[in-house]
C-alpha positions in Angstrom: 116.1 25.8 69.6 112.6 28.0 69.5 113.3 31.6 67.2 112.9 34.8 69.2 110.1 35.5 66.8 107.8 32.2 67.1 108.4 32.6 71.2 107.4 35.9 71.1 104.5 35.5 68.6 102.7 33.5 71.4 103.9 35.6 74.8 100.9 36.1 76.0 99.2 35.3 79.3 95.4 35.4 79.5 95.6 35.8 83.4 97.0 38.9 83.3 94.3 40.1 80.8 90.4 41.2 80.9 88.6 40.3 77.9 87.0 43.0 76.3 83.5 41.9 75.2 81.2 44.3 72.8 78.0 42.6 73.0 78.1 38.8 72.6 81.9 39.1 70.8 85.2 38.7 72.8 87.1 41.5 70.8 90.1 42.0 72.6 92.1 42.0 75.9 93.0 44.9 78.3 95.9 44.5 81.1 94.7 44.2 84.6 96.7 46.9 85.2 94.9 48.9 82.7 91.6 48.2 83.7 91.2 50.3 86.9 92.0 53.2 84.0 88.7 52.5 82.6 86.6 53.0 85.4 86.6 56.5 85.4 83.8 55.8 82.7 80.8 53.9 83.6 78.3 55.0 81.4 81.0 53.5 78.9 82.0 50.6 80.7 80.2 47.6 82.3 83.3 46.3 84.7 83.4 43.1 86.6 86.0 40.7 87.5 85.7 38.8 84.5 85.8 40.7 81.5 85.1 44.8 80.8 81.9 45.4 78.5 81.1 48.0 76.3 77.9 49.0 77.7 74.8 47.6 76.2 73.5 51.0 75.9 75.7 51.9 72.8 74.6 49.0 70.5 74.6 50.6 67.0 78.2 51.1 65.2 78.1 55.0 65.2 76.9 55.7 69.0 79.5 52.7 69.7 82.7 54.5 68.0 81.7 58.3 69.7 81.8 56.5 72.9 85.6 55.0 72.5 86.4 57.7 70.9 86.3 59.9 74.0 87.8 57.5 76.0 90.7 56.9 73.7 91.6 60.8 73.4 91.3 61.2 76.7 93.8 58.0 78.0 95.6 59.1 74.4 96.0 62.9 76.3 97.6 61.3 79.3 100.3 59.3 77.5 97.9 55.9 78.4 98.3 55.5 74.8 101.1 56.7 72.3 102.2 56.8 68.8 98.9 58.6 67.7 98.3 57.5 64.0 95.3 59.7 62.9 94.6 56.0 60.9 90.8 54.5 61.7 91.1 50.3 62.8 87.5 48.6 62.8 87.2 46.5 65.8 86.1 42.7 63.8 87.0 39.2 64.8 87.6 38.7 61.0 88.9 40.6 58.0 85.5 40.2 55.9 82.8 40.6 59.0 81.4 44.0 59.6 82.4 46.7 62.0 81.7 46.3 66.0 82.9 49.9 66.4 85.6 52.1 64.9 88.7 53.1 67.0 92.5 55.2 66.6 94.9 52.8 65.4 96.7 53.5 68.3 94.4 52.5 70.7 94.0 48.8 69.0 96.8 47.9 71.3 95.3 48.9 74.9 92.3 47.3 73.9 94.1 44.1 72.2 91.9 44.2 69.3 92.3 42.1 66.5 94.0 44.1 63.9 95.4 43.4 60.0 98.5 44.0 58.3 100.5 42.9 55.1 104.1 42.1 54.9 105.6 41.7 51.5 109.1 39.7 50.8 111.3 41.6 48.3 112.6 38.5 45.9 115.0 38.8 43.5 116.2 35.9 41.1 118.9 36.0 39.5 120.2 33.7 36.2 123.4 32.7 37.2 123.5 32.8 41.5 121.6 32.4 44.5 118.1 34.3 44.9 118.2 37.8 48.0 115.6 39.4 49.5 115.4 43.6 49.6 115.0 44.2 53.5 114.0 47.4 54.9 115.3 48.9 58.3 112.5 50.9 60.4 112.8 54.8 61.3 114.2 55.5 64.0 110.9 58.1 64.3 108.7 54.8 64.1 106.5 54.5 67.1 106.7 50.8 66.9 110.0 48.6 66.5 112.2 51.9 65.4 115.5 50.8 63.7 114.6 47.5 63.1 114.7 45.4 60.4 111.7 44.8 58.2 109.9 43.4 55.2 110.4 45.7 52.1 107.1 46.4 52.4 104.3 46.4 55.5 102.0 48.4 56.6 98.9 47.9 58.6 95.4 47.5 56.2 92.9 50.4 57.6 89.5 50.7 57.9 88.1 51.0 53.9 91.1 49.4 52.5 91.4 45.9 50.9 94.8 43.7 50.7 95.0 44.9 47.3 94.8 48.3 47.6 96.7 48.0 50.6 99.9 46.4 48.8 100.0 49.0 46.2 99.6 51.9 48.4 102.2 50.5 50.9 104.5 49.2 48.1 104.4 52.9 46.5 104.8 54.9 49.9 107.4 52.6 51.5 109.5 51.3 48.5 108.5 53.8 45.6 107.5 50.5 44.2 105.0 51.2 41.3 101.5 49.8 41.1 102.3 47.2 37.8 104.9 45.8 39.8 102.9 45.6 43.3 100.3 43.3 41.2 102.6 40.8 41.0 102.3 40.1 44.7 101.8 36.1 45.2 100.3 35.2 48.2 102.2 33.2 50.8 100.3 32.1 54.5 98.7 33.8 57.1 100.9 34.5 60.3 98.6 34.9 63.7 100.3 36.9 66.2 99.2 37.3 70.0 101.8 39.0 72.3 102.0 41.0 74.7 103.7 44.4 74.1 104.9 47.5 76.3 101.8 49.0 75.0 99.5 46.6 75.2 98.1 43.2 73.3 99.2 43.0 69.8 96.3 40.6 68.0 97.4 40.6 64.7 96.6 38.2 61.2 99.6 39.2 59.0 98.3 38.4 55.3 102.1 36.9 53.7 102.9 37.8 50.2 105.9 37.5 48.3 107.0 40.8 45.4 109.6 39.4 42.6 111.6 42.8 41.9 113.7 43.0 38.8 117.5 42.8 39.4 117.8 46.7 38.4 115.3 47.7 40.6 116.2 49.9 43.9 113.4 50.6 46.6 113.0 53.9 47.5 111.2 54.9 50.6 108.3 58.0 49.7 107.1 58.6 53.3 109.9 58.6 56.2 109.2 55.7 57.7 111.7 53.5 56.1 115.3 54.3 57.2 117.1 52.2 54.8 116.7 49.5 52.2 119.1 46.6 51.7 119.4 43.4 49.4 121.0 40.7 51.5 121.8 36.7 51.2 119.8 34.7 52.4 122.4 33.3 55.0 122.4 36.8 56.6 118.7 37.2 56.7 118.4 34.1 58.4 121.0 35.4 60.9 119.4 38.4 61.4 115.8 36.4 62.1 118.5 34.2 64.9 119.6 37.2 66.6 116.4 39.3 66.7 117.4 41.6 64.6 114.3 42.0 62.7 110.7 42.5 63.9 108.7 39.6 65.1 106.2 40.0 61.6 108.6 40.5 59.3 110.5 37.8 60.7 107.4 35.3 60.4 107.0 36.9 56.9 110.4 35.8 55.8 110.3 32.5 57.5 107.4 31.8 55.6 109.3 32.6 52.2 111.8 31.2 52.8 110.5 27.6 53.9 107.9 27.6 50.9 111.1 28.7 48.5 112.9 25.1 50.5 115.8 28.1 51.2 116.0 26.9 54.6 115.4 23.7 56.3 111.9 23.3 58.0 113.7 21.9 61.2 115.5 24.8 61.8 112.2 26.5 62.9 110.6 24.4 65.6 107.2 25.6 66.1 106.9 27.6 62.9 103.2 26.0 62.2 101.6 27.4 65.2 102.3 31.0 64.3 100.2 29.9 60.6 97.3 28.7 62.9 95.2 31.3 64.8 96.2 31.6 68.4 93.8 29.8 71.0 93.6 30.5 74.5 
């Protein structure tokens, strides 16, 4: 049997989806349904029935931003899109090329770009019995996947911030985990998620690292959006990946650990390899 979470990692139909092009880049995907929102601008918006355009006319990064920008607070005004972040996403087919155009992190979503996160698995060893992982449960105030359970740490790497710097600044603010611990972050895979969401496309690279705690060492969350930390077996964990329980990232995340750890058997995750290879479609 298929996981929820590598099913879900590749729900996506490219049918029911306009690619979103900024000059000669595919960047993204907006619903059909969505698309008929955008036409309200077309001095913003080259719109045909193959894929919606930035227009040609904003072709510098700063003139490019100022034109979503208006769009996205207006759609953002209307409820078109929620969970306003006040957090800047650069719109880039990869992590190290430059900036197409800056946009709300809330608005990566309706326009499917590809965005990037970090997901950190809480390890502790012990002497004398079998390794757990420290797993976190969402806020219930979270405007994504509220109450569920998560990575100790993840957080989503904005515009000007590297992996490192992203690690220790999530790793303090989530898990009052302090900097000379969060350098001891060993890099895992790369998860590539494409699915479709309530709010829109979710194109995410999810950079996989695992964080060995010390045995005496408690998270504790610093900025609300953690509801509760728990250390748990690895036989529950891996029940709580069965049943859904825990988000469709952090499940990945933990899959990932746990198969390069040889805590769980390989063929108990059919299909786990396509979720480490980007999507195609």
């Amino acid at each position: 049997m298929t996981l929820p979470c590598i099913i879900s990692a590749r729900r996506f139909d490219a049918r029911a989806h306009a690619p979103f092009w900024i000059g000669d880049e595919r960047v993204g995907w907006i619903r059909t349904s969505d698309v008929p929102l955008l036409t309200r601008w077309p001095d913003v918006f080259d719109i045909d029935d193959a894929r919606v355009t930035l227009s040609a006319r904003f072709d510098t990064l700063d003139p490019r931003s100022a034109a979503l920008g208006a769009v996205i607070g207006a759609l953002a005004a209307e409820g078109r899109i929620p969970g306003w972040r006040d957090e800047t996403y650069a719109i880039r087919n990869a992590f190290d090329a430059p900036p197409l155009a800056y946009i709300e992190r809330a608005a990566s979503r309706f326009f499917g770009t590809m965005t990037y996160a970090v997901h950190l698995n809480g390890v502790v060893e012990y002497a004398d019995r079998a390794p757990q992982l420290w797993i976190a449960r969402r806020s219930d105030t979270k405007a994504t996947d509220p109450g569920m359970l998560d990575n100790v740490v993840a957080g989503g790497i904005g515009w000007g911030f590297g992996i490192e710097e992203t690690i220790v600044k999530e790793c303090w603010e989530e898990a009052g985990i302090p900097e000379d611990i969060a350098a001891r972050a060993v890099a895992g895979r790369t998860a590539h998620v494409l699915q479709s969401l309530p709010e829109g496309t979710q194109a995410e690279q999810v950079f996989i690292y695992d964080l060995p705690l010390p045995p005496d060492f408690a998270p504790r969350n610093q900025d609300g959006e953690v509801g509760e930390h728990r250390l748990a077996r690895i036989d529950e964990v891996a029940r709580w990946i069965e049943e859904g329980a825990m988000t469709v990232d952090a499940s990945l995340a933990t899959l990932d650990c746990l198969l390069r750890h040889h805590w769980i058997d390989e063929d108990a995750c059919e299909g786990i390899a396509t979720v480490f290879a980007p999507a195609v479609i």
